[in-house]
Phi, psi and omega in degrees: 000129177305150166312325210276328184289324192296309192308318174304309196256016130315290189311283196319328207267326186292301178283327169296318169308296185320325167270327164297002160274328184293309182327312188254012147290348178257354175254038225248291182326322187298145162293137193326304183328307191270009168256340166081046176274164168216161197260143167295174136342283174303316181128015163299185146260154177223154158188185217317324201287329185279340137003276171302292201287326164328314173287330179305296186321292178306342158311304150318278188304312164351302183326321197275012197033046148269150142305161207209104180255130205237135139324269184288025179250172162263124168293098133002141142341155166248012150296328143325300185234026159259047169217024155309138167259330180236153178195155185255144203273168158222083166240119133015277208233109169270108160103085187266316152310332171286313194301334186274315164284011181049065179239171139220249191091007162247175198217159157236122166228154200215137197213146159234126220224144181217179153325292146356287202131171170277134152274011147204188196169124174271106165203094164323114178228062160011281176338285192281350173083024170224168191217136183272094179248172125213213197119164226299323197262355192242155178285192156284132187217182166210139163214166208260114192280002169260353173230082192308330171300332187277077177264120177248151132311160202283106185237102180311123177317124141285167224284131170229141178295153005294146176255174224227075192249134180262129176232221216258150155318358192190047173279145191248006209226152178264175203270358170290316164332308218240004188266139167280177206291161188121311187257151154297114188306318193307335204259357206263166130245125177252140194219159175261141184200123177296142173050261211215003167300321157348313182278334217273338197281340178291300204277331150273335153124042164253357153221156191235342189227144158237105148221160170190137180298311185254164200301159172229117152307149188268330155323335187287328209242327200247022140297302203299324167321313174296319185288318178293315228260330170309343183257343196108345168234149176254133159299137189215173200271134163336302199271336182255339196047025173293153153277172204291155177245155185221175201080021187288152157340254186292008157075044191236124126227141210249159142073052174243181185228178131200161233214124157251015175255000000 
């Protein structure tokens, strides 16, 4: 894909976050009650809002003639749309529990995806007014999600011990476990942080290690993944250290890590 297309669909991608964060900014507020939650399959939440920003989003994107896979869309087969060449990743509302507890730690991520992997990433963090992108054709960058124009670039702390590695909230493995092989535990510290700011803190250098044991939806991953891969890392499977693959049968990647040291 040329520069000039990606940028095109950068910008779309970058306003499709913007206007989904005024959805759940404006909804920030409501009582639980006037939100329609209800539990999936798995036991997540879903509710009117991640809905409502799901249609915002798609609104927006549509345009661009991708295809569009969501948390909160209808899934296509996957004889279908595993020949998609290009498609876009979705999830509407990241960390719908932080959004509910009124905390923060929620998101909007928006990832365009090839064979590949993502050629960009999208990641919204409503609260601070701010949204995190990069892609193939662009450095990493940050902006004030009411002045999308107003770009600083990503420029990374460099890494000094103790260095910091960040999971999940409900991670099963102690960090001697969960570090890949190679680094000293005595150097690490580990802390939990909700959703996909995790890649964003990686990506400022305010984190040094993202691993987690257990599955990720890839809408949960490959914005922040599109944005690290604009720097040069990639997230990768613990165990094959291969990178992540997306558009899978069941749409999952589990056990990964990535790393700027």
């Amino acid at each position: 894909m040329d520069v000039k297309r990606l940028n095109e669909l950068l910008d779309g991608a970058l306003a499709a976050a913007a206007a989904a964060s005024e959805v759940l900014l404006h909804h920030l507020n409501d009582q639980n009650e006037s939100l329609v939650i209800r539990a999936k399959r798995d036991g997540s939440l879903v509710s009117a809002v991640d809905i409502e920003s799901h249609h915002t989003i798609r609104a927006v994107l549509d345009e661009y003639g991708i295809p569009i896979i969501s948390e909160e869309g209808e899934l296509p087969a996957f004889a279908e749309r595993a020949s998609w060449p290009l498609f876009w990743l979705v999830d509407p509302l990241d960390g719908t529990q932080s959004y509910l507890d009124n905390r923060e730690g929620f998101a909007v991520n928006i990832a365009l995806c090839d064979a590949s992997g993502p050629l960009l990433g999208v990641v919204a963090d409503p609260l601070a007014n701010r949204v995190y992108a990069g892609a193939s054709s662009a450095p990493p960058f940050v902006a004030p999600l009411n002045d999308l124009n107003q770009r600083s670039p990503i420029v990374s702390k460099p890494p000094q011990p103790p260095y910091r590695l960040v999971t999940s909230w409900n991670e099963a493995l102690e960090l001697e476990a969960l570090l890949p092989a190679g680094f000293n535990p005595r150097e690490f510290r580990m802390e939990a942080v909700s959703g996909a700011l995790k890649f964003c803190l990686l990506a400022t250098g305010e984190a040094d290690v993202h691993a987690r044991s257990a599955s990720y939806m890839e809408w949960d991953c490959a914005a922040g993944d599109g944005i690290l891969r604009s720097m040069g890392i990639i997230v990768r499977d613990r165990t094959t250290n291969e990178p992540l693959q997306y558009n899978t049968m069941r749409l999952r990647a589990g056990n990964l890590y990535a790393s700027r040291l």
